[in-house]
C-alpha positions, 0 to 999 in steps of 0.5 A: 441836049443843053441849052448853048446858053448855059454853055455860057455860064458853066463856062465862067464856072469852068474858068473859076474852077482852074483858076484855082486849080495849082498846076495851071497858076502859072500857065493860064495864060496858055488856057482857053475856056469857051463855050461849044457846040458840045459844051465847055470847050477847054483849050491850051497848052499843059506839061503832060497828059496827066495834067490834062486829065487830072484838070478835067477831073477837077473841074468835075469835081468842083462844078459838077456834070458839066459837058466838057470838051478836052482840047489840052495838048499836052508837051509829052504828046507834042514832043512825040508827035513832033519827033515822029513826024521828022522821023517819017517825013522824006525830008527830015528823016535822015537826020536824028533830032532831039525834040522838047516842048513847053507850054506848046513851044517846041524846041528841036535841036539836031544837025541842020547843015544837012537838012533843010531848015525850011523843011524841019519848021514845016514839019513842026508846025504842021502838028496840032498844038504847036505854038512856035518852033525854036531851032536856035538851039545849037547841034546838041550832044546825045546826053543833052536835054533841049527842054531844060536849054529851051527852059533856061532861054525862054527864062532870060 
């Protein structure tokens, strides 16, 4: 087993290693890296899962075998997950919502005059890795696309 103290400074490799990592030069406000019980514990928000796996990835390339601890919550997942949880909660489930995210920021959009607003929020924030819950987004056509409506507000 590793010294904890060691944890320590792999973990300033492990920093060093996806600052240079493209994908997360635009995000890494939204990343965490500290040392664990377990290891380099390695937190945040990311696109998709396949970012999340490719960073791992990277950094074991570049620092070598160093204990890592996955803790990324990917967009994909959330949206998924957030859009399931509405789905199934007895509050929320009557109504279709249409779910996006960013960097773990969740917008959903969908008819609320029926449904409570309380309860979409509770729902929403109830799921790991949501940073915040946007409803602000007007009822939206089927074809629209919350995310790039959410992309383009977050933008102004």
């Amino acid at each position: 087993m590793a010294d904890p103290s060691d944890f320590n400074i792999q973990a300033v490799e492990v920093r060093r290693a996806l600052a240079s990592y493209d994908p997360f030069r635009h995000g890494s406000e939204y990343l965490d890296v500290r040392p664990g019980p377990n290891g380099v514990e390695i937190h945040g928000a990311v696109r998709t899962d396949a970012i999340a796996r490719s960073a791992l990835h990277w950094v074991r390339t570049h620092v070598g075998d160093v204990p890592l601890v996955n803790c990324l919550v990917a967009d994909n997942v959330l949206e998924a997950e957030v859009a399931h949880a509405l789905a199934t909660d007895p509050r929320t489930r009557a109504e279709q919502f249409r779910v996006g995210a960013y960097l773990g920021q969740v917008a959903v959009a969908g008819p609320f005059s029926a449904v409570d607003h309380k309860a979409v929020l509770e729902v929403a924030q109830s799921i790991s890795g949501v940073r915040g819950v946007d409803m602000s987004t007007p009822s939206l056509p089927a074809d629209a696309q919350p995310i790039a409506t959410m992309a383009m507000a977050m933008s102004l």
